[in-house]
CHARMM-style PDB file with segment names, atoms N, HN, CA, C and O in Angstrom:
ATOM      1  N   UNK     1      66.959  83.476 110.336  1.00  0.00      PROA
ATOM      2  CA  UNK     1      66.050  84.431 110.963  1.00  0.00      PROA
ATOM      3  C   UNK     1      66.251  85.817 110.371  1.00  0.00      PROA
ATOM      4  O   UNK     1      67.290  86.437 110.144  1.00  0.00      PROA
ATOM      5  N   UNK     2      64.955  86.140 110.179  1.00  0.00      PROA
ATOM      6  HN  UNK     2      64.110  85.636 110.363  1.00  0.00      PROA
ATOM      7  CA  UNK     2      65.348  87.819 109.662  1.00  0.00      PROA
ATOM      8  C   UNK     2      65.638  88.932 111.271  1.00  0.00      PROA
ATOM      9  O   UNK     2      65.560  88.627 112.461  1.00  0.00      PROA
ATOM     10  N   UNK     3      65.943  90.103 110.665  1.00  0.00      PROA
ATOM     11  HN  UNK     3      66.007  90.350 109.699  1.00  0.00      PROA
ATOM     12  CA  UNK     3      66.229  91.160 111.648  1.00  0.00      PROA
ATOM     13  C   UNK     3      65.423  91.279 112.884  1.00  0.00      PROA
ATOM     14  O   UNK     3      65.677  91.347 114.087  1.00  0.00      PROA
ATOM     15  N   UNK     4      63.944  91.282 111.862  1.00  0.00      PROA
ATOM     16  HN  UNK     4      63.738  91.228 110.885  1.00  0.00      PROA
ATOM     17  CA  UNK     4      62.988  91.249 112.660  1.00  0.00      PROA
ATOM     18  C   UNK     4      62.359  90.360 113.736  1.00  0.00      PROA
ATOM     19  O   UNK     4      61.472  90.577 114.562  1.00  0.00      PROA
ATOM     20  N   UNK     5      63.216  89.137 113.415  1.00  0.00      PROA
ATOM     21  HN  UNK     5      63.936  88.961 112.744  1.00  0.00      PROA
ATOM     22  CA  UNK     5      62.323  88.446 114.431  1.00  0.00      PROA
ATOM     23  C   UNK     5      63.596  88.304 115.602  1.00  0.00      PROA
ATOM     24  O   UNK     5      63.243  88.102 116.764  1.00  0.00      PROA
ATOM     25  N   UNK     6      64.756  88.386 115.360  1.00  0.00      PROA
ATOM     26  HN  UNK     6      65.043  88.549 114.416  1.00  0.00      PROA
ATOM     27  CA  UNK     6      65.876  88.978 116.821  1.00  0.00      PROA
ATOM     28  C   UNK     6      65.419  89.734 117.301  1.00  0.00      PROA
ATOM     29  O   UNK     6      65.402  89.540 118.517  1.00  0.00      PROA
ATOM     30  N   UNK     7      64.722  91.107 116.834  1.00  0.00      PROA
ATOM     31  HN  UNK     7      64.735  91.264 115.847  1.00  0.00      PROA
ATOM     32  CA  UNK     7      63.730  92.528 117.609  1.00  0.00      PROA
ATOM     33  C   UNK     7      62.971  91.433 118.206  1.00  0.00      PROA
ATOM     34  O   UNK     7      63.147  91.497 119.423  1.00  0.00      PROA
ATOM     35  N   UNK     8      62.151  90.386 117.880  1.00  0.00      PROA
ATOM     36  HN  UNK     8      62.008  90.335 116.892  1.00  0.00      PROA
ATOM     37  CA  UNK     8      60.738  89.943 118.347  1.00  0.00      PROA
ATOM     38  C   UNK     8      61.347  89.257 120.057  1.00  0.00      PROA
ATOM     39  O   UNK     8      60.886  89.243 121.198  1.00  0.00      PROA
ATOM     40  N   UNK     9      62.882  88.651 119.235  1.00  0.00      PROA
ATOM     41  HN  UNK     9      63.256  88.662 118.308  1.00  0.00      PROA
ATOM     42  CA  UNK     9      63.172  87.956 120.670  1.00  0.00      PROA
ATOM     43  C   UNK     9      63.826  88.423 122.098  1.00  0.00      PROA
ATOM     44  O   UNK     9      63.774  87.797 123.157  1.00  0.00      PROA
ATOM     45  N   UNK    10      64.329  89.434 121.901  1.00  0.00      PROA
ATOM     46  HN  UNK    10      64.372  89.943 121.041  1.00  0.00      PROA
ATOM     47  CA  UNK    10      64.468  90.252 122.729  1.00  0.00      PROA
ATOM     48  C   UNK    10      63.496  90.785 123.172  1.00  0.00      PROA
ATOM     49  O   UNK    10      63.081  90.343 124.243  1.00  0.00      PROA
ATOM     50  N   UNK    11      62.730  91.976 122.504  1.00  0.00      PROA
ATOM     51  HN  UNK    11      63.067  92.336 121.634  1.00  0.00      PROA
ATOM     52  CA  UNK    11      61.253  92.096 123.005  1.00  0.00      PROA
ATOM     53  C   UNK    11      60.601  91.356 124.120  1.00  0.00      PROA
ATOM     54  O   UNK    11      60.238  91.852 125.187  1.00  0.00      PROA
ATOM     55  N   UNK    12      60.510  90.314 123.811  1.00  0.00      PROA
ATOM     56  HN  UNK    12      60.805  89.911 122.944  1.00  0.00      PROA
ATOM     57  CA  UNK    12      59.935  89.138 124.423  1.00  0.00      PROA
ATOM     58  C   UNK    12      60.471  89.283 126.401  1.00  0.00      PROA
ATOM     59  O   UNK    12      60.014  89.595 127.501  1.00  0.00      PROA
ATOM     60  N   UNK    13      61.690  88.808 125.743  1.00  0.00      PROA
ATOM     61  HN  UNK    13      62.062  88.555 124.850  1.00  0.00      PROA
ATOM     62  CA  UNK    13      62.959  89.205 127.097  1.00  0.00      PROA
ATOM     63  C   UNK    13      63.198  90.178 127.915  1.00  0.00      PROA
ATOM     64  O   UNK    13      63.780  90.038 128.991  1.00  0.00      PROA
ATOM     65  N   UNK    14      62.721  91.343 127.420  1.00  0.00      PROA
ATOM     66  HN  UNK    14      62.249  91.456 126.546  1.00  0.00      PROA
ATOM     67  CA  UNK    14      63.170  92.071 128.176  1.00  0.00      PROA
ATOM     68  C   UNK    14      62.276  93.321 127.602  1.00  0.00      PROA
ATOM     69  O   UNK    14      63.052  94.049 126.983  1.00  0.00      PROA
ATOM     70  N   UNK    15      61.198  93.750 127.573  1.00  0.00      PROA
ATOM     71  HN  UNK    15      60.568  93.158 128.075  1.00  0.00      PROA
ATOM     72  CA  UNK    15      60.297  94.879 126.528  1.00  0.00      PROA
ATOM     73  C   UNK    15      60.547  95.840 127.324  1.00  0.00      PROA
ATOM     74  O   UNK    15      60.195  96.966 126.971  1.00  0.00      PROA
ATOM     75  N   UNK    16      61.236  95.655 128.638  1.00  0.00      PROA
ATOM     76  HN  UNK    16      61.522  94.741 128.924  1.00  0.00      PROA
ATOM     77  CA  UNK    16      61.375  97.126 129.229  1.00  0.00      PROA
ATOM     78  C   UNK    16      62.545  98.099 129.018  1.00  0.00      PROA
ATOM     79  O   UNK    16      62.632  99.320 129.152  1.00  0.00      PROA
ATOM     80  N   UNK    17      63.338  97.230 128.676  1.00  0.00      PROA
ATOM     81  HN  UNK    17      63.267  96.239 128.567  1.00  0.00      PROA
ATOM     82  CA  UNK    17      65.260  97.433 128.420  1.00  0.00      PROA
ATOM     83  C   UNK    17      65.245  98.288 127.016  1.00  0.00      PROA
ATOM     84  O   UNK    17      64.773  97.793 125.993  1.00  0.00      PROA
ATOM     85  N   UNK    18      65.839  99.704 127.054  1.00  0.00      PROA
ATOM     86  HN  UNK    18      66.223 100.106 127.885  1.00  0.00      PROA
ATOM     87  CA  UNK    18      66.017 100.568 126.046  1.00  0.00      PROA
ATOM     88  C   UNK    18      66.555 100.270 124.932  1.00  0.00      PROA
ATOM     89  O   UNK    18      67.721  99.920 125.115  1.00  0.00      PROA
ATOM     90  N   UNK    19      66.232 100.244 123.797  1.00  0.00      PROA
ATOM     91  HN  UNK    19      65.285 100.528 123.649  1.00  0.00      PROA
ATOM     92  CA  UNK    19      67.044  99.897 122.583  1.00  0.00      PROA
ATOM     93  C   UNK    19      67.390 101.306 121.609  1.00  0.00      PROA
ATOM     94  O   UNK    19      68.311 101.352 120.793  1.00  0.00      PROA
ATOM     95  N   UNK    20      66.674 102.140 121.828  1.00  0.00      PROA
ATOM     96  HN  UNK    20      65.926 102.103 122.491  1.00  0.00      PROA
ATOM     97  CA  UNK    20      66.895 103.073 120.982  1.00  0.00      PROA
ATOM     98  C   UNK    20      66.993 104.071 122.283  1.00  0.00      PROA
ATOM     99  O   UNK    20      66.379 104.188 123.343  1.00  0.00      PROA
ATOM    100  N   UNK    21      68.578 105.018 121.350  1.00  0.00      PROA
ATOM    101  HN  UNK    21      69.077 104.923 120.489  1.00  0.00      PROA
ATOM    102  CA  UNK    21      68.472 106.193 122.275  1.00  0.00      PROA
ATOM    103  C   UNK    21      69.254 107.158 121.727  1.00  0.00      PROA
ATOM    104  O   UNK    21      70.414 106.882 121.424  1.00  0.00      PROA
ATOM    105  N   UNK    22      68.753 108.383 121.529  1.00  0.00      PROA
ATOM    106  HN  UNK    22      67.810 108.607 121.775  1.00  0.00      PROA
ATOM    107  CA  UNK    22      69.402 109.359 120.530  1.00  0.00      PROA
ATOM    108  C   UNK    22      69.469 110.571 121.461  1.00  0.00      PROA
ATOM    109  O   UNK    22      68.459 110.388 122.141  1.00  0.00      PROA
ATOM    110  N   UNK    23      69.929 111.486 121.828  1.00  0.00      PROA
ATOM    111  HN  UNK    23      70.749 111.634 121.275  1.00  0.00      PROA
ATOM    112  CA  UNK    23      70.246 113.143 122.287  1.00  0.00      PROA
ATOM    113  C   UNK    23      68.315 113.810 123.030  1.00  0.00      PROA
ATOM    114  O   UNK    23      67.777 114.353 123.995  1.00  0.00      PROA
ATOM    115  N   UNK    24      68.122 113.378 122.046  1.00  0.00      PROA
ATOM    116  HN  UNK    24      68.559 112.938 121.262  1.00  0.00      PROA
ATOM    117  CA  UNK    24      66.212 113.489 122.477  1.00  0.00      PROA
ATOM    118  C   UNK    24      65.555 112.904 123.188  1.00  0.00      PROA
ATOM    119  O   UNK    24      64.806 113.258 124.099  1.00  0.00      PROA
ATOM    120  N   UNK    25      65.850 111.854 122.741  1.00  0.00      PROA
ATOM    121  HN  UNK    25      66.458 111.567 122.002  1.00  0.00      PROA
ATOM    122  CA  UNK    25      64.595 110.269 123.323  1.00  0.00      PROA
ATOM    123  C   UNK    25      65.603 109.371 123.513  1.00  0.00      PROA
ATOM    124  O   UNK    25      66.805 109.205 123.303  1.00  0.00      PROA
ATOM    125  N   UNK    26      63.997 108.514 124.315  1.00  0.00      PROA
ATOM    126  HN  UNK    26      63.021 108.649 124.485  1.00  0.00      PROA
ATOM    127  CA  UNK    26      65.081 107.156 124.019  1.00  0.00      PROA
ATOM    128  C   UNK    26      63.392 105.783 123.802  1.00  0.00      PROA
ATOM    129  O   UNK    26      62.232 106.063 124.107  1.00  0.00      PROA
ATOM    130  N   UNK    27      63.670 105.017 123.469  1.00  0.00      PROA
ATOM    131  HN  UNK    27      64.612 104.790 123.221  1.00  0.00      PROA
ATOM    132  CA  UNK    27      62.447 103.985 123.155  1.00  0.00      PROA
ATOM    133  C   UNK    27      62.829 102.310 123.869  1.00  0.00      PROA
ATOM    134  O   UNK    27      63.771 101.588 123.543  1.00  0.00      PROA
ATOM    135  N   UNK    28      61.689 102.006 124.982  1.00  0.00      PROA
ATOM    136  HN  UNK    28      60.923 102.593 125.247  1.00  0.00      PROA
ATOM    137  CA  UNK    28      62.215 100.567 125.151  1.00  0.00      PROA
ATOM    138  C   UNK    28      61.664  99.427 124.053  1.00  0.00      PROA
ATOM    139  O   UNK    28      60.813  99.780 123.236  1.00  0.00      PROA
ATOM    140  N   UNK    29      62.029  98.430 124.052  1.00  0.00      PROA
ATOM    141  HN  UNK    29      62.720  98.143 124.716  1.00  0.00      PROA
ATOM    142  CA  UNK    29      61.876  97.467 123.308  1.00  0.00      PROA
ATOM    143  C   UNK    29      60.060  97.565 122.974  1.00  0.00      PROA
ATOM    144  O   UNK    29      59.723  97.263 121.829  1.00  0.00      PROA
ATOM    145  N   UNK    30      59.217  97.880 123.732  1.00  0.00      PROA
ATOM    146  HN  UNK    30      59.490  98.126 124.662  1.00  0.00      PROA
ATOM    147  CA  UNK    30      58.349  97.329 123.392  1.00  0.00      PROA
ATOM    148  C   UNK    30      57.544  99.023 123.115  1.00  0.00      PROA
ATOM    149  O   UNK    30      56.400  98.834 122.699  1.00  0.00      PROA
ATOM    150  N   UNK    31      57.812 100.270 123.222  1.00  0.00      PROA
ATOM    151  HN  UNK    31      58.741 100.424 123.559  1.00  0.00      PROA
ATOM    152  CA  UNK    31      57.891 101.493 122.164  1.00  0.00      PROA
ATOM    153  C   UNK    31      58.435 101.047 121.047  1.00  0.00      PROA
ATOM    154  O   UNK    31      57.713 101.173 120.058  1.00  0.00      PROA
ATOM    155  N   UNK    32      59.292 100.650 120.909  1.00  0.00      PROA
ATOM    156  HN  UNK    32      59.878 100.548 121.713  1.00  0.00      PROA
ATOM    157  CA  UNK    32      59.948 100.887 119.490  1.00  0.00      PROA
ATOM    158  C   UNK    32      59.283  99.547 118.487  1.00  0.00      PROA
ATOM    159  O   UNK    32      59.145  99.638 117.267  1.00  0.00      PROA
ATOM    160  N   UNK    33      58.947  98.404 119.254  1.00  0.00      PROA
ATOM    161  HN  UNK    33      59.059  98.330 120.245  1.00  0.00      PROA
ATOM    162  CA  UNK    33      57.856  97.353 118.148  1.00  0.00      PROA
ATOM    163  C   UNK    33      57.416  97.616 116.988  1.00  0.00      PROA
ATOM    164  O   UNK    33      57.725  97.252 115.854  1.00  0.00      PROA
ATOM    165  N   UNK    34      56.661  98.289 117.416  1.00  0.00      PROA
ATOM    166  HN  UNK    34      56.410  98.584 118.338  1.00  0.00      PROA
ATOM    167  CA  UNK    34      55.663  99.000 116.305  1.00  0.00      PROA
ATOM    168  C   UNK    34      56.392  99.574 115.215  1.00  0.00      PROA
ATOM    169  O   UNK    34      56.315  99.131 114.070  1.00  0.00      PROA
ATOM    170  N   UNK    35      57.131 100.595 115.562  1.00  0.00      PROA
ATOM    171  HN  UNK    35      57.194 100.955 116.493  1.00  0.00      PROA
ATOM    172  CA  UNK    35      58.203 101.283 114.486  1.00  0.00      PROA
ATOM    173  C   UNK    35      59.503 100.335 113.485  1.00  0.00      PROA
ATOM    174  O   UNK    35      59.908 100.525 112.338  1.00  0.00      PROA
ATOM    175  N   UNK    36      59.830  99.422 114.395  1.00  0.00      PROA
ATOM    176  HN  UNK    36      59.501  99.268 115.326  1.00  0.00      PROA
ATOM    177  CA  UNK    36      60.672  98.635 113.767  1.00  0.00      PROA
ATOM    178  C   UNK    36      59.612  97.561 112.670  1.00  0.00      PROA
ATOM    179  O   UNK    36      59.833  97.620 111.460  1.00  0.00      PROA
ATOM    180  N   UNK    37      58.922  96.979 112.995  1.00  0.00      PROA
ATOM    181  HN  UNK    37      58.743  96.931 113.977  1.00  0.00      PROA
ATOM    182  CA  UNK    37      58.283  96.368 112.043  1.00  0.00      PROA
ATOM    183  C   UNK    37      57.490  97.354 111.262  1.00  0.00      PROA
ATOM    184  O   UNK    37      57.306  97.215 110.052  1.00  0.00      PROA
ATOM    185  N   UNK    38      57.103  98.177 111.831  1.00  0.00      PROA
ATOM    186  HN  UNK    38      57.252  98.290 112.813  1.00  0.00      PROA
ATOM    187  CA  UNK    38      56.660  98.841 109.900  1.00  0.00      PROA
ATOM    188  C   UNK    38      58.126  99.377 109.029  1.00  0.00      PROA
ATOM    189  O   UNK    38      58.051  99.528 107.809  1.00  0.00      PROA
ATOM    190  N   UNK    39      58.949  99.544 109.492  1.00  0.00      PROA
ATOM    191  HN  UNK    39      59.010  99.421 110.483  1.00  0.00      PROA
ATOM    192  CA  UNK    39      60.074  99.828 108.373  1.00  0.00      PROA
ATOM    193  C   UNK    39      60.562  98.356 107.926  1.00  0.00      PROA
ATOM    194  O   UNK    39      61.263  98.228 106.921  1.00  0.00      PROA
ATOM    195  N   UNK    40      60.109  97.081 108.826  1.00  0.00      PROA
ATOM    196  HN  UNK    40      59.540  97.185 109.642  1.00  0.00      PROA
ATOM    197  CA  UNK    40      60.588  96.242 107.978  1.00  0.00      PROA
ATOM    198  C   UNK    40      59.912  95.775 107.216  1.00  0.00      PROA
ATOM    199  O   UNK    40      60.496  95.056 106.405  1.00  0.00      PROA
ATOM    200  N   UNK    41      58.640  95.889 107.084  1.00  0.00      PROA
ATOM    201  HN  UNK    41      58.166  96.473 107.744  1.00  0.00      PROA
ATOM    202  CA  UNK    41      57.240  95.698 106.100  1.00  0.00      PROA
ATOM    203  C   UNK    41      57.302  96.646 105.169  1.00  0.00      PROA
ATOM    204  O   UNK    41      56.692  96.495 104.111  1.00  0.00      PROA
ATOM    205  N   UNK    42      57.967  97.643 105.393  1.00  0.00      PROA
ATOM    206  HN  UNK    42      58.463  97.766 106.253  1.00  0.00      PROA
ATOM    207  CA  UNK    42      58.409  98.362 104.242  1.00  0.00      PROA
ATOM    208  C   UNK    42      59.752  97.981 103.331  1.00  0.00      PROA
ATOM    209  O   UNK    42      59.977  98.142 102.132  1.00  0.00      PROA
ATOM    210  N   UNK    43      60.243  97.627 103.995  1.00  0.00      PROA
ATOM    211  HN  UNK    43      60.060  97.496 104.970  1.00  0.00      PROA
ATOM    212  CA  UNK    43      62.005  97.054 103.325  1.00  0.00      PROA
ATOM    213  C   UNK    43      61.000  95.994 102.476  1.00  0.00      PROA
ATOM    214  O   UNK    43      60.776  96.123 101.272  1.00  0.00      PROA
ATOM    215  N   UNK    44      60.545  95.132 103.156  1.00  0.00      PROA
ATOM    216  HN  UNK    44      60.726  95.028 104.134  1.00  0.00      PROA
ATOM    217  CA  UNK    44      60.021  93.590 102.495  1.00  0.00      PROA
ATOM    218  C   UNK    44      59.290  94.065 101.134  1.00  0.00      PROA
ATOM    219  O   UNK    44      59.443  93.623  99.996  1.00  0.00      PROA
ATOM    220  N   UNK    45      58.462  95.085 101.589  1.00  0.00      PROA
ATOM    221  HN  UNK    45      58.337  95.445 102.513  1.00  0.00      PROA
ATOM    222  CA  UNK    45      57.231  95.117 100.497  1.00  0.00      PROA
ATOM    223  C   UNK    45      57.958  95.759  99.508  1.00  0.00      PROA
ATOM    224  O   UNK    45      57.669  95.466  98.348  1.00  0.00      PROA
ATOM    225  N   UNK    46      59.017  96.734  99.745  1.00  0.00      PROA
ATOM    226  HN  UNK    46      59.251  96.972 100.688  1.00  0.00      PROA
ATOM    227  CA  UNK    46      59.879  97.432  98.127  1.00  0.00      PROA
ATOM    228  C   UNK    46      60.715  96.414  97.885  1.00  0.00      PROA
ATOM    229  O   UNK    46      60.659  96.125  96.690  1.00  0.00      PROA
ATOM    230  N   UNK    47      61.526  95.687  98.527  1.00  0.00      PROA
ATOM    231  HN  UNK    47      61.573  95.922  99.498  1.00  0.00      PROA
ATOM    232  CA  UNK    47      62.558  94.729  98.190  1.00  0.00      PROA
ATOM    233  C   UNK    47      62.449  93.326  98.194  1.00  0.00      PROA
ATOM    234  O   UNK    47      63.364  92.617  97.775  1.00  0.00      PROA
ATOM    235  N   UNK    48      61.534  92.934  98.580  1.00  0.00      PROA
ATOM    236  HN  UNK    48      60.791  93.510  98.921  1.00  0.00      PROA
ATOM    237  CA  UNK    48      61.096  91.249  99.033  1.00  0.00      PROA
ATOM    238  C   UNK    48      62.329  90.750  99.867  1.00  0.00      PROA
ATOM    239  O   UNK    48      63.017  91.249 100.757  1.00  0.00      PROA
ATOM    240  N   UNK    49      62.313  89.533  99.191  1.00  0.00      PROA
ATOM    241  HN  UNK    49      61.754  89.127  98.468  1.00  0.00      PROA
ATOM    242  CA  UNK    49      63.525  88.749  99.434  1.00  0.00      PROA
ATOM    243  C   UNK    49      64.612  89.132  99.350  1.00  0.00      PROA
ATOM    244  O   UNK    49      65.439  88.227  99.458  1.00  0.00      PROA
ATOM    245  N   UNK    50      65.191  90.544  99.132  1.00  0.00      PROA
ATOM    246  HN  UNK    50      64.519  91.279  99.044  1.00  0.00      PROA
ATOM    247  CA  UNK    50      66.473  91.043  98.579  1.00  0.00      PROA
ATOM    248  C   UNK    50      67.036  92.058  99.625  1.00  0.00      PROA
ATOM    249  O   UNK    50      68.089  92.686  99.521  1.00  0.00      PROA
ATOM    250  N   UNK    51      65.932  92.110 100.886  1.00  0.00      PROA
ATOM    251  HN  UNK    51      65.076  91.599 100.969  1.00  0.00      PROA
ATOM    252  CA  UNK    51      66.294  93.114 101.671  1.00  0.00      PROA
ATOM    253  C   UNK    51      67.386  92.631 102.335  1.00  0.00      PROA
ATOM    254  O   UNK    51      68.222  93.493 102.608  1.00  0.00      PROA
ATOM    255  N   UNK    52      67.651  91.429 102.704  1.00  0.00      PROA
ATOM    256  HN  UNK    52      66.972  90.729 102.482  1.00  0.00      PROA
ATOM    257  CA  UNK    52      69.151  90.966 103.571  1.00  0.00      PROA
ATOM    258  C   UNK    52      69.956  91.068 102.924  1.00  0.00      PROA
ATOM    259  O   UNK    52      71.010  91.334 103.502  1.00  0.00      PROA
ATOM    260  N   UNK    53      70.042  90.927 101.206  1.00  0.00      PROA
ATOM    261  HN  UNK    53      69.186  90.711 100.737  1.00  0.00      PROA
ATOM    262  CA  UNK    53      70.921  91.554 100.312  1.00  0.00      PROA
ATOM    263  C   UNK    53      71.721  93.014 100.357  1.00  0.00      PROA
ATOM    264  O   UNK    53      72.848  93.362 100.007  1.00  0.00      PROA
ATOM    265  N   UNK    54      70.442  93.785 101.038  1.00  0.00      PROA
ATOM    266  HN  UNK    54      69.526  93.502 101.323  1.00  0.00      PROA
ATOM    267  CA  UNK    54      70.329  95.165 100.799  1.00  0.00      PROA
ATOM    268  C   UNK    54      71.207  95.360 102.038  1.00  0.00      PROA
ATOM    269  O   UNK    54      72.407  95.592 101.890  1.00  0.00      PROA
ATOM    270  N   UNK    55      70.728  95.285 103.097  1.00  0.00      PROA
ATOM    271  HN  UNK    55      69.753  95.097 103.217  1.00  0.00      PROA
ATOM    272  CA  UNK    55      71.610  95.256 104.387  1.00  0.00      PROA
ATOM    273  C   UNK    55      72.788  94.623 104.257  1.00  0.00      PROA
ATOM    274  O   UNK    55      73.439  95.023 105.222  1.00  0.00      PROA
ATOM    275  N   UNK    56      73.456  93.869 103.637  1.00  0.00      PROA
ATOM    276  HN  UNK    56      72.926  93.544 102.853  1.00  0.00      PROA
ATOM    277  CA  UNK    56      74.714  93.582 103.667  1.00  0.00      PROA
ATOM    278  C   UNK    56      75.546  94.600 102.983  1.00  0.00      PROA
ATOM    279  O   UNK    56      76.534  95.119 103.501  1.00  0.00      PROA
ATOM    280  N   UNK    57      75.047  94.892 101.654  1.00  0.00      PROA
ATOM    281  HN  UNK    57      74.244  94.470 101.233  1.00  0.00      PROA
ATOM    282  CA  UNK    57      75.495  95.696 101.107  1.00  0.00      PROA
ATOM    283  C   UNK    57      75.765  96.910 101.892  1.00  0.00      PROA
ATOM    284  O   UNK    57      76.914  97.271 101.640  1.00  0.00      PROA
ATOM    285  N   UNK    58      75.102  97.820 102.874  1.00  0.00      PROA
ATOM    286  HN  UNK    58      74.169  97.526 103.079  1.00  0.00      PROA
ATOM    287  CA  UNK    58      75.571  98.939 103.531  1.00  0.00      PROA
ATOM    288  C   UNK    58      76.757  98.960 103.966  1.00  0.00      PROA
ATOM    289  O   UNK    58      76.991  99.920 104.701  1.00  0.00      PROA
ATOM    290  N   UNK    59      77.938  97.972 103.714  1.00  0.00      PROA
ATOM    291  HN  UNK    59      77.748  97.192 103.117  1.00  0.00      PROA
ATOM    292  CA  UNK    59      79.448  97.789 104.336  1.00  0.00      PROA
ATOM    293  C   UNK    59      79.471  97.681 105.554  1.00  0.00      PROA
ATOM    294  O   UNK    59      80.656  97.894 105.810  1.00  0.00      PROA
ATOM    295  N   UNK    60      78.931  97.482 106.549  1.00  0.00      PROA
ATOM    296  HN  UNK    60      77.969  97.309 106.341  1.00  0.00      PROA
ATOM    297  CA  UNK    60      79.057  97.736 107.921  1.00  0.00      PROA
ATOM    298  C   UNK    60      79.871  96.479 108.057  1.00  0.00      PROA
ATOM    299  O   UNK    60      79.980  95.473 107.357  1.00  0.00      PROA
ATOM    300  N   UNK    61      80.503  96.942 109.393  1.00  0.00      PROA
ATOM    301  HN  UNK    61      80.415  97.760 109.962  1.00  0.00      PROA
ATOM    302  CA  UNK    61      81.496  96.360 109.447  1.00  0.00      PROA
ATOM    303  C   UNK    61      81.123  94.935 110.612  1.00  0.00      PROA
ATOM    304  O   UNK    61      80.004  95.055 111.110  1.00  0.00      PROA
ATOM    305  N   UNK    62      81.883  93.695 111.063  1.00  0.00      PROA
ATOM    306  HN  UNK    62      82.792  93.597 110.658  1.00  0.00      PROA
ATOM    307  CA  UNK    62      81.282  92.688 111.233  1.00  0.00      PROA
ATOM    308  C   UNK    62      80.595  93.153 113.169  1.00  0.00      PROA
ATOM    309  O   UNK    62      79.614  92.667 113.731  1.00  0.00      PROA
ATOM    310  N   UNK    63      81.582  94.221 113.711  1.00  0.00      PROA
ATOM    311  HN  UNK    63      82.379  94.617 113.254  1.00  0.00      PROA
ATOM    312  CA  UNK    63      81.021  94.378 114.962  1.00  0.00      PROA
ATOM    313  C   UNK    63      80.098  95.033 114.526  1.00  0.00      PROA
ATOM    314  O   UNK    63      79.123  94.496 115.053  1.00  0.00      PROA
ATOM    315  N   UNK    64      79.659  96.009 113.783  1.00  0.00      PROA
ATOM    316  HN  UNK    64      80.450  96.445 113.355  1.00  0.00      PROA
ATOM    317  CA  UNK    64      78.376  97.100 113.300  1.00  0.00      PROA
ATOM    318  C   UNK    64      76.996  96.336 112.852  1.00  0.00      PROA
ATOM    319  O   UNK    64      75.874  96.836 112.933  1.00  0.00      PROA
ATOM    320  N   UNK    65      77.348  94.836 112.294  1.00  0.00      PROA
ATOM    321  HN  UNK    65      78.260  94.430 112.228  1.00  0.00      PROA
ATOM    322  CA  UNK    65      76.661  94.200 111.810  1.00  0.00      PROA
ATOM    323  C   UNK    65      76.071  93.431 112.999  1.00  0.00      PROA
ATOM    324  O   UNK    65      74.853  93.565 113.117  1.00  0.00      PROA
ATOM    325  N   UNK    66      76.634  92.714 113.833  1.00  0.00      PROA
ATOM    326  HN  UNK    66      77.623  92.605 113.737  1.00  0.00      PROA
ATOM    327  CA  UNK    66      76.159  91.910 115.167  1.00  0.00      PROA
ATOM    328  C   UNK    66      75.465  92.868 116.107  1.00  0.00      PROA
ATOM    329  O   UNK    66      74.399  92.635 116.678  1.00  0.00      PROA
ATOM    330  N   UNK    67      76.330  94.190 116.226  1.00  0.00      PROA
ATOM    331  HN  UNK    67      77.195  94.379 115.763  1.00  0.00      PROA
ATOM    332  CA  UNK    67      75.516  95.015 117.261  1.00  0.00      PROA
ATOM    333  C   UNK    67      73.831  95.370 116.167  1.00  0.00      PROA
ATOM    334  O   UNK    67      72.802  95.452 116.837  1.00  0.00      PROA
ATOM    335  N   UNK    68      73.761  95.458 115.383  1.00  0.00      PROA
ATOM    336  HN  UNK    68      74.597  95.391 114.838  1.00  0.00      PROA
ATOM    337  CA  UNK    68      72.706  95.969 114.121  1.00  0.00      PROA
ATOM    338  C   UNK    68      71.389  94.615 114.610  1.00  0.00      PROA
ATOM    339  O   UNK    68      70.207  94.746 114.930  1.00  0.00      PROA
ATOM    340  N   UNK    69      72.113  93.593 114.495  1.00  0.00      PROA
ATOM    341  HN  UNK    69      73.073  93.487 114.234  1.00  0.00      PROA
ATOM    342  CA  UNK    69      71.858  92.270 114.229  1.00  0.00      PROA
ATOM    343  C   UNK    69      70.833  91.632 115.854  1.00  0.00      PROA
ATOM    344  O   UNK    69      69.715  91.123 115.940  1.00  0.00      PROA
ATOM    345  N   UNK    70      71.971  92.016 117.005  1.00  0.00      PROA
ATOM    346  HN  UNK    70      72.879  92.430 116.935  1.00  0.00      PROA
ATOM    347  CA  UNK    70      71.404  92.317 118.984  1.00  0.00      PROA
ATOM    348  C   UNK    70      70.325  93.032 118.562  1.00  0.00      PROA
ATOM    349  O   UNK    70      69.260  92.436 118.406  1.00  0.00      PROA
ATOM    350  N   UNK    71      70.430  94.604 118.276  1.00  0.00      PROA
ATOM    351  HN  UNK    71      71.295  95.089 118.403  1.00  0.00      PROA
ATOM    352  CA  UNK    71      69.264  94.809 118.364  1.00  0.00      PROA
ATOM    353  C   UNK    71      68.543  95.246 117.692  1.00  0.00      PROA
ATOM    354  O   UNK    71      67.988  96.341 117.788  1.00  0.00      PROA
ATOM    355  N   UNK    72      68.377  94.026 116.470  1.00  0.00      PROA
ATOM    356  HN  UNK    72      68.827  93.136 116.392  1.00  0.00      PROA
ATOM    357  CA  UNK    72      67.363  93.960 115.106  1.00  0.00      PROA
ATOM    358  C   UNK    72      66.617  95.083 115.327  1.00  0.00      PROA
ATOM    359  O   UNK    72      65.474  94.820 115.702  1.00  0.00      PROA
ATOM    360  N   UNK    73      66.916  96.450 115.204  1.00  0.00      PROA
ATOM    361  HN  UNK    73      67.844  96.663 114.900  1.00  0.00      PROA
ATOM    362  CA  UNK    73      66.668  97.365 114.801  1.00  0.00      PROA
ATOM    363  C   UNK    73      65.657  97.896 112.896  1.00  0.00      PROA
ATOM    364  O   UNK    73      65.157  98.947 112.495  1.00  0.00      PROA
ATOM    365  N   UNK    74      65.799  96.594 112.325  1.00  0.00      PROA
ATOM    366  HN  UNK    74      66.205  95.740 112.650  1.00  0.00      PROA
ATOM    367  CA  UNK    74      65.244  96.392 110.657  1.00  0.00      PROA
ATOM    368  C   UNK    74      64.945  95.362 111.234  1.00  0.00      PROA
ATOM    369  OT1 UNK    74      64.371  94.458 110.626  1.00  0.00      PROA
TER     370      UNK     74
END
């Protein structure tokens, strides 16, 4: 499964439950939809198939990667 479709399944579950939240804002699952899949239609369309490549490569570490991973944020 890509990033994106863990975002899709949660979504699903719970579109009211906050996923993004920074000092400013904050976005529930089903605000932030929209935004998460166009950056991943963007990853796809510059990188294709190489974007899970690309994301590994950022070093994150294996809890940074699962929490990344919960809430397929890409």
């Amino acid at each position: 499964m890509r990033f994106s479709d863990y975002f899709d399944a949660a979504a699903s579950r719970c579109p009211n439950n906050l996923v993004l939240i920074d000092d400013n804002d904050s976005y529930t699952y089903k605000e932030a939809k929209p935004y998460v899949h166009k950056i991943a239609n963007t990853l796809r369309t510059k990188f294709g198939e190489h974007t899970e490549q690309i994301l590994a490569q950022l070093n994150l570490s294996d809890e940074q990667y699962a929490k990344l991973k919960a809430m397929a944020v890409v």
